[in-house]
Structures are given as structure tokens and as C-alpha cells.
C-alpha positions as CSV (number, residue, x, y, z in Angstrom):
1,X,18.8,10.5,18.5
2,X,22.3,10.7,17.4
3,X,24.7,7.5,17.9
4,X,28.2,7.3,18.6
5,X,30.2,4.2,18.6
6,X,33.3,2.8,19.1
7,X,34.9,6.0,20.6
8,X,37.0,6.7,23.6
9,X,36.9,10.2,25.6
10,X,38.8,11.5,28.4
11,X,39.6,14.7,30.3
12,X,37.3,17.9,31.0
13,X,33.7,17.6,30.1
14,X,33.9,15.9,26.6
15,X,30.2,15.7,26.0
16,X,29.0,17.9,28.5
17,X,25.3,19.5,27.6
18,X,24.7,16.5,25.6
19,X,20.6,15.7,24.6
20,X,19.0,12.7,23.0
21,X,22.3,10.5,22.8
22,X,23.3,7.4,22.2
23,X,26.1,5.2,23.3
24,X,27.4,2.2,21.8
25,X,31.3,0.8,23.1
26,X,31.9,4.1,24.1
27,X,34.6,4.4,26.6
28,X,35.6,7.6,29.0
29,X,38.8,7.8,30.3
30,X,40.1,9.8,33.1
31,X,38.7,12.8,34.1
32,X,35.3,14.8,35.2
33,X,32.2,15.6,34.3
34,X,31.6,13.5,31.4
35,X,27.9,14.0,30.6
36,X,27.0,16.3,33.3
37,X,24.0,18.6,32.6
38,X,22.5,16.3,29.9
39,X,18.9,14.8,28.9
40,X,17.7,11.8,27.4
41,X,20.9,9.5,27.0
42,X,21.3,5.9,26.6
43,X,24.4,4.3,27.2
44,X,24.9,0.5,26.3
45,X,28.4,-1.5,26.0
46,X,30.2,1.5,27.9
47,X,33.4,1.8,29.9
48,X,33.3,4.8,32.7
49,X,37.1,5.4,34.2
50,X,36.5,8.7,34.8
51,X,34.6,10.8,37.9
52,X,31.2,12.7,37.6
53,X,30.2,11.1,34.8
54,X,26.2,11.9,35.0
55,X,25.5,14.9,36.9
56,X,22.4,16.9,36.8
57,X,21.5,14.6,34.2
58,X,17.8,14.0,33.5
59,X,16.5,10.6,31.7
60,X,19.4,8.2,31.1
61,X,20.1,4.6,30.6
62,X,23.2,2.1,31.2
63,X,23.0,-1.0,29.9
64,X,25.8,-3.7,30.3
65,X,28.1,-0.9,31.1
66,X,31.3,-1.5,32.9
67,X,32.0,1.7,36.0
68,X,35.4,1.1,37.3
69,X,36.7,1.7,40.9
70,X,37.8,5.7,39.3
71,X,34.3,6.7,38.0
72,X,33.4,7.5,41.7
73,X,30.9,10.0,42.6
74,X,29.6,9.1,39.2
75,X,25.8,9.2,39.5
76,X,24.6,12.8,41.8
77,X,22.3,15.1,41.4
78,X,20.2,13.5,38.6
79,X,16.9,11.8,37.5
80,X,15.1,9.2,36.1
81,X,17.8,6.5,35.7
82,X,17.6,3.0,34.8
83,X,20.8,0.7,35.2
84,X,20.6,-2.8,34.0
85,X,22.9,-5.9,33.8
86,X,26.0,-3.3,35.0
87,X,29.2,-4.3,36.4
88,X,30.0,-1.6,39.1
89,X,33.0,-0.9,41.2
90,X,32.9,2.5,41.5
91,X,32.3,4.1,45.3
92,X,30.0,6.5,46.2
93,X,27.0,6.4,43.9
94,X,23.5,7.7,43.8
95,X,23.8,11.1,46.2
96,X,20.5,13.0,45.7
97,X,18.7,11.4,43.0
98,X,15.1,11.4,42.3
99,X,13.9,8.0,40.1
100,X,16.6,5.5,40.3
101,X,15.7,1.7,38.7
102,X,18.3,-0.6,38.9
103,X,18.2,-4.3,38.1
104,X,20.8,-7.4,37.6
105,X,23.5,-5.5,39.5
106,X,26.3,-5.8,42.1
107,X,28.3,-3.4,43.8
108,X,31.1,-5.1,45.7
109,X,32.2,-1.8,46.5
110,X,29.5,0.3,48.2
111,X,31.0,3.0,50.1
112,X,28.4,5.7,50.8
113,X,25.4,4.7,48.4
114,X,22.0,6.2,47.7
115,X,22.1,9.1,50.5
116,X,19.2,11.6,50.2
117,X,17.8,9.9,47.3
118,X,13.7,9.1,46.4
119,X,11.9,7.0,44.8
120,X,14.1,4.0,44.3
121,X,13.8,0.2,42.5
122,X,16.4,-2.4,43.1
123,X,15.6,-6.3,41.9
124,X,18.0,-8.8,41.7
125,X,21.2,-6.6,43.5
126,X,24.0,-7.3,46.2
127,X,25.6,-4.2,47.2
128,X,29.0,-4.9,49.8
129,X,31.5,-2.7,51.8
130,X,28.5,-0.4,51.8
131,X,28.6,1.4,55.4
132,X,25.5,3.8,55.3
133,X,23.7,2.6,52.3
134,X,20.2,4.4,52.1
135,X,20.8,7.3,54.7
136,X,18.1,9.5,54.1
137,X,16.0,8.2,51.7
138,X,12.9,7.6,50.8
139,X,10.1,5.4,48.6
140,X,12.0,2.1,48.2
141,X,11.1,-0.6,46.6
142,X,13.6,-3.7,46.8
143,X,12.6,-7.2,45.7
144,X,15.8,-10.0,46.0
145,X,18.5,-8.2,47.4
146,X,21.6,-8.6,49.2
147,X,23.6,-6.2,51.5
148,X,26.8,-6.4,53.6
149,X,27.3,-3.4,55.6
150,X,26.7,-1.9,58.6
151,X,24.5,1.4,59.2
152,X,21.9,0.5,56.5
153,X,18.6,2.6,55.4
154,X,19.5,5.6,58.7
155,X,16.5,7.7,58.4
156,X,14.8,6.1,55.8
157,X,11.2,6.6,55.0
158,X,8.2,4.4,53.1
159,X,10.6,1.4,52.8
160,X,9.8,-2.3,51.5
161,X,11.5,-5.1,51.0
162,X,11.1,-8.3,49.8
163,X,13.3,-11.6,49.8
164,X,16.4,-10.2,51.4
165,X,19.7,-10.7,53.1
166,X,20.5,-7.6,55.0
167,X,24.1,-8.5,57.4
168,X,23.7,-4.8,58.5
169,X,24.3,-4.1,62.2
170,X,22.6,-0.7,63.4
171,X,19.6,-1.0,60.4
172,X,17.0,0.8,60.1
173,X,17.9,3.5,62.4
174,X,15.1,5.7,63.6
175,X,13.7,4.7,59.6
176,X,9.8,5.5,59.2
177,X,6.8,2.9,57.6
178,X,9.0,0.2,57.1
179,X,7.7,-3.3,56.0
180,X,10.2,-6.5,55.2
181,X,8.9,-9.8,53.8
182,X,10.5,-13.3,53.6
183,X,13.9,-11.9,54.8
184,X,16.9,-12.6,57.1
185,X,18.2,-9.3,59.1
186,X,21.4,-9.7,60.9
187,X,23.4,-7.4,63.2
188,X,22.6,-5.9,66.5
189,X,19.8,-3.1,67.4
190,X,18.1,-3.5,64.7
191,X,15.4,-0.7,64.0
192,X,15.5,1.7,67.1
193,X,14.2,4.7,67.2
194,X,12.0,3.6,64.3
195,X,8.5,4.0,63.6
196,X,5.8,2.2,61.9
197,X,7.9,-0.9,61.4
198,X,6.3,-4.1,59.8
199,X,8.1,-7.7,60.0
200,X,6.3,-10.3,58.0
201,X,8.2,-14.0,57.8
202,X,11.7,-13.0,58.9
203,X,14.4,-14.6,60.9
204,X,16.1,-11.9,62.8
205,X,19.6,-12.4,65.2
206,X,21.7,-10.4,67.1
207,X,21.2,-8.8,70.4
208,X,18.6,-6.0,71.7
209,X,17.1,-6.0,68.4
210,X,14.0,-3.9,68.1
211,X,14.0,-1.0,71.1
212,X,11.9,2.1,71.2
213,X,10.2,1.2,68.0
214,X,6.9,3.0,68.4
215,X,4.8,1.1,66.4
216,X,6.0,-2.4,65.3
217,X,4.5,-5.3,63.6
218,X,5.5,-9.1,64.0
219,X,3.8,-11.4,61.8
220,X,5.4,-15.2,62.2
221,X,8.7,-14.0,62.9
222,X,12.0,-16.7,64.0
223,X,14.4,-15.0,66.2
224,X,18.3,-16.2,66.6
225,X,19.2,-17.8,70.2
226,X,21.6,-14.4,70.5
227,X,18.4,-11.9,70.0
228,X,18.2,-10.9,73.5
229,X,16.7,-8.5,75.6
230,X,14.4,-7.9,72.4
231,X,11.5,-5.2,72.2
232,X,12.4,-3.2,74.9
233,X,10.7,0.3,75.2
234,X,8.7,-0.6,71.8
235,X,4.9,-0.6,71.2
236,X,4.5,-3.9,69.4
237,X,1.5,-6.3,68.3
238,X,1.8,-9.6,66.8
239,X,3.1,-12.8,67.2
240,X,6.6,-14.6,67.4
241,X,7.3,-18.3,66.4
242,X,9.4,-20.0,68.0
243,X,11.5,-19.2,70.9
244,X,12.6,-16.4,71.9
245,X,16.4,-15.8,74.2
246,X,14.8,-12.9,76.2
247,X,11.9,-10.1,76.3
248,X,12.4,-7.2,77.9
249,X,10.1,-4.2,78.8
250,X,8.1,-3.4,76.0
251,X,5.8,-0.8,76.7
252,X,2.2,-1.6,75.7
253,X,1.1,-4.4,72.6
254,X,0.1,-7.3,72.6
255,X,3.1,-10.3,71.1
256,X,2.1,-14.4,71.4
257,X,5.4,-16.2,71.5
258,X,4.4,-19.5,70.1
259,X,7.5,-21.0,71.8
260,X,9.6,-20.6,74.7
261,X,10.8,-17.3,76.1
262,X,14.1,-18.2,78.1
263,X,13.8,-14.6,79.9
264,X,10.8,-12.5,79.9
265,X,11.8,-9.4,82.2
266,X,9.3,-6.8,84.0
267,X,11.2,-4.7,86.6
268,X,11.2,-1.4,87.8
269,X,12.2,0.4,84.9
270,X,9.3,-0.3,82.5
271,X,7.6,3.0,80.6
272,X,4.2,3.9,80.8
273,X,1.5,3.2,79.6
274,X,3.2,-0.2,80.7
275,X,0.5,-2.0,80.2
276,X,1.9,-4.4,77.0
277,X,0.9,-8.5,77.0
278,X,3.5,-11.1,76.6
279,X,1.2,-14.3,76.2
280,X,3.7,-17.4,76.1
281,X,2.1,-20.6,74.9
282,X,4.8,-23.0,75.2
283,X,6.1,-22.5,79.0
């Protein structure tokens, strides 16, 4: 593998079509296209100013690597990367990636992240400003993670997550086999339109959370005093603890609440098979 350290490139593809490379306190400047069409490169110590920097790139790793707020659109069209203990304030990463491991990370600034991208690791990451993070993705795995931004994981598919903070309203988003452990999901209609949706020890808030979900799970689940008019239209099995603001219409389950339900509304605008079981046991 050949080595380079201690240099500093800029402008128009300066080690474009580059293979088995190393990187040691390398820096790029300004410009595009860095590393685009490259294999095998490891990248440790780095500075990326510039745009593009790995494109259709396959097998790469950055390592304590600095990508500043110019080296946008720096990760598309690539695979197999691993990014550990980075400090990232570039926009607009991860479009159309296959294989991306990330770990020890934040991205205070993450406009547009990880659209149409598959098979995905984050542990230990907070990602902020980050309006329609996951759109259209698929096999994720995320395990202590935190996200402020609305619009998250739209159409994802064969999603978990584990010991999160998601303040995300509209999540989840007509998403597909969906299962969240030990986490808190704020922000309002959460999850419609989804399907096959499992919630195991999480506090939810904000209102009409959980609509025309066909096929969601509740297993001891809290729920804010402002989640109202929760579950309506969805298919849901399960149970609730604690109280609950207000139930409205789901369509055919069974959910215990094993606390108070302020509201629990059946009127004439329920959908068949209309035939789901509320059973309160503290009325």
C-alpha cells in the first residue's frame, strides 16, 4: 500500500483513480473530486475542504479525520465505508451508498443525510439540522444515537434502533419492519402510513402519533400527556403503561392500557374490520 504523509492537495481531481492508499495528515483543499473512482483507501489524521471527495469509491476508511462545512456532497455513490472518531461539518453526506459503518461521530450539520442508501451501522452518533435524514433507505442498524430533525427515516425499510433520542416530527413516514428499543421519540404523527412497526420500552409524545400503521407492536410503552388521539386507523397489539391522553379508532388489535385513558373515542367513523379491543385496567 503506498503512504503519503504530510501533504496538502487542492483543485481538480489530485488523486483521482487512486488504489491501495494510505493517508496520513494529508490535507485537500478546495476543489472536486478528490479521490473519486478509487479502491481500498485509508485515510487517518485528514483535513477534507474540498467537495466530492469519495465518489464511486469502493473500500475506504477515515479515521480521526476533520470534513469541513466545504467538503459537502463528499461521500455519494460509493461502498464499503467505515468512519470512526470523525469530526464532520460537511452537509449532504451518504447519497446512495451501499455499506456504510460509522462510529464515535457527530454531525451538527446534517442537511440531507443517508438518502437511498443500504445497509447502514451507526453506534455512538448525534446527527443535527438534519431534515430528511434516512429517506429511502434500508437495513439499519443504530445502537446509541441522537437526532434533531424533522422528517426522519421517510420510506425506510428493515430499521432498528436501539437506545435513542429521535426529536423528529413526521418519523418514520410510511417506513417498513421497523423495531425501536429503550428509546424516546418526539414530534407529532409519528410513523403513519407505516408497516410492521415494533415499539419495545419507549416513551413517545406529541400528538396523533401512530395512525394507519398496519401492523404495530407496543410492548410497555409510556406516552406524553400531549399524545392524543393516538392509534387511529392502525392495527395494533400490545400493551401501554401508563396513561394514555386519548385513543381514537383503531381498527382491529388488541392494546391493554395499564393506566388511565383520559378519552377513548368510538364514533361513526371507525374502519372495518372495526372490531379492535381497548381493555383499560385502571378506570
Amino acid at each position: 500500500m503506498k503512504i503519503i504523509k504530510n501533504q496538502e492537495f487542492g483543485g481538480e481531481r489530485p488523486l483521482y483513480a487512486s488504489h491501495n492508499l494510505r493517508l496520513e495528515g494529508v490535507t485537500i483543499h478546495l476543489g472536486e473530486s478528490s479521490i473519486k473512482e478509487s479502491s481500498n483507501i485509508e485515510a487517518e489524521n485528514c483535513t477534507f475542504e474540498g467537495k466530492y471527495v469519495f465518489w464511486e469509491t469502493d473500500g475506504f476508511r477515515v479515521h480521526n479525520c476533520y470534513f469541513a462545512e466545504s467538503a459537502r456532497s463528499s461521500l455519494w455513490y460509493s461502498r464499503n465505508c467505515r468512519m470512526t472518531n470523525c469530526r464532520v461539518d460537511a452537509p449532504k453526506l451518504f447519497r446512495r451508498m451501499d455499506g456504510i459503518y460509522v462510529e464515535n461521530t457527530d454531525f451538527p450539520n446534517g442537511e440531507q443525510y443517508l438518502w437511498d442508501c443500504k445497509n447502514i451501522e451507526l453506534k455512538n452518533v448525534k446527527i443535527e439540522n438534519c431534515d430528511y435524514a434516512f429517506m429511502h433507505s434500508e437495513n439499519i442498524k443504530i445502537e446509541n444515537y441522537r437526532q434533531e430533525g424533522n422528517y426522519a427515516f421517510q420510506y425506510a425499510k428493515n430499521v432498528e434502533i436501539r437506545n435513542a433520542i429521535i426529536n423528529s416530527k413526521d418519523s418514520f413516514w410510511e417506513s417498513e419492519n421497523v423495531t425501536i428499543y429503550d428509546s424516546e421519540v418526539n414530534g407529532e404523527y409519528l410513523a403513519w402510513y407505516g408497516k410492521n412497526i415494533r415499539l419495545v420500552r419507549c416513551h413517545l409524545t406529541g400528538e396523533q402519533l401512530l395512525c394507519y400503521v398496519d401492523g404495530l407492536t407496543l410492548e410497555d410503552c409510556t406516552f406524553g400527556p400531549d399524545a392524543n388521539l393516538i392509534l387511529e386507523y392502525s392495527t395494533v397489539n400490545g400493551n401501554i403503561k401508563g396513561d394514555v391522553h386519548s385513543i381514537k379508532n383503531p381498527t382491529s388489535g388488541t392494546v391493554t392500557v395499564e393506566g388511565k385513558v383520559g378519552e377513548l373515542i368510538w364514533d361513526e367513523n371507525q374502519k372495518a374490520p372495526a372490531d379492535a379491543q381497548v381493555i383499560v385496567k385502571n378506570r
